[in-house]
Steps between C-alpha positions, in 0.01 A plus 500: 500500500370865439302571197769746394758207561328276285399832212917517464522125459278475204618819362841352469343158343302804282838597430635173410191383272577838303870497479435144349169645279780783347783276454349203347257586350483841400870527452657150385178391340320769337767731511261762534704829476608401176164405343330843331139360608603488877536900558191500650518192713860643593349828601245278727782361643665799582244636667481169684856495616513893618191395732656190609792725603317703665288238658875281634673792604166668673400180720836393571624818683163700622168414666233753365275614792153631503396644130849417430411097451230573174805633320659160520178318377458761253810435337503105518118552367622701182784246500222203466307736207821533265558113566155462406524758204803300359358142516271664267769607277689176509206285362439759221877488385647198574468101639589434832720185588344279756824603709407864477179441506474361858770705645227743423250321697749459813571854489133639493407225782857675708338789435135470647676380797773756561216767482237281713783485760584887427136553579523350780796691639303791454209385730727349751733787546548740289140694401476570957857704483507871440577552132872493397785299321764375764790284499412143476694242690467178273759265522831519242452166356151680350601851438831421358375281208164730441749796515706320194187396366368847475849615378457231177114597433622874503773424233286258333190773486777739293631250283115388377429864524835600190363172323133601499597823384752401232230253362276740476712738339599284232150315487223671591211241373660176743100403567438451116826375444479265767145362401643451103839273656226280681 
């Protein structure tokens, strides 16, 4: 198997792990876009989501050539740094289930090896090609569910996007606030 092959593999498990992350957690249990401390995780997430779009959507039905390939790590790298940035926020607002907690830990250990393997692709094939976006050829059972997947982070990355905003509209102090519920 290719290293792309196996990138779109664990991008779909990535995928997976955060449909689960959103729904369970963030959703059922927290129900985050109704909690006035969460605008700022939310708007985390949102920015998470629109690069996870971008990210499916990208890998599933291009191969970036040449200079082309850094824009791909670029954006899974900024990806990892809002992940990172709201991990951060989490502990300071709220406590993590053990549930959450570790789907946390399976999605940052997903991640390390979707970009290892991304990495890879670059030095195998990619970097030694003229620079350009093409076509990809992937297989439909990978770009079909990354291509729904993207669809979902992109409406996903709107609706934490209105809730942010509304939150912060109508509370503007959600750190403070937050802390003082604690």
């Amino acid at each position: 198997m290719n290293p792309i092959t196996i990138v779109l593999c664990l991008l779909v498990v990535q995928a997976t792990l955060g449909a689960i992350d959103t729904f369970a957690s963030h959703e059922w249990r927290e129900r985050l876009p109704h909690q006035a401390w969460a605008a700022r995780e939310l708007a985390l997430h949102s920015m998470r989501s629109a690069l996870f779009a971008a990210i499916f959507f990208g890998v599933a039905w291009f191969e970036w050539h040449g200079a082309w390939a850094w824009a791909v790590v670029a954006v899974m790298l900024v990806e990892y740094l809002v992940t990172t940035l709201d991990s951060v926020v989490e502990d300071r607002t709220r406590v993590l289930a053990a549930f959450e907690r570790t789907n946390h830990m399976l999605l940052a250990l997903n991640t390390g090896l979707y970009l290892a393997f991304t990495l890879l692709q670059l030095q195998a094939a990619w970097l030694g090609l003229p620079s350009a976006v093409v076509a990809a050829q992937h297989p439909l059972w990978l770009s079909l569910p990354l291509t729904a997947s993207a669809l979902a982070a992109a409406a996903w990355a709107v609706r934490d996007a209105l809730a942010s905003h509304r939150m912060r509209v109508v509370v503007p102090h959600e750190g403070r606030l937050a802390r003082e519920q604690r």
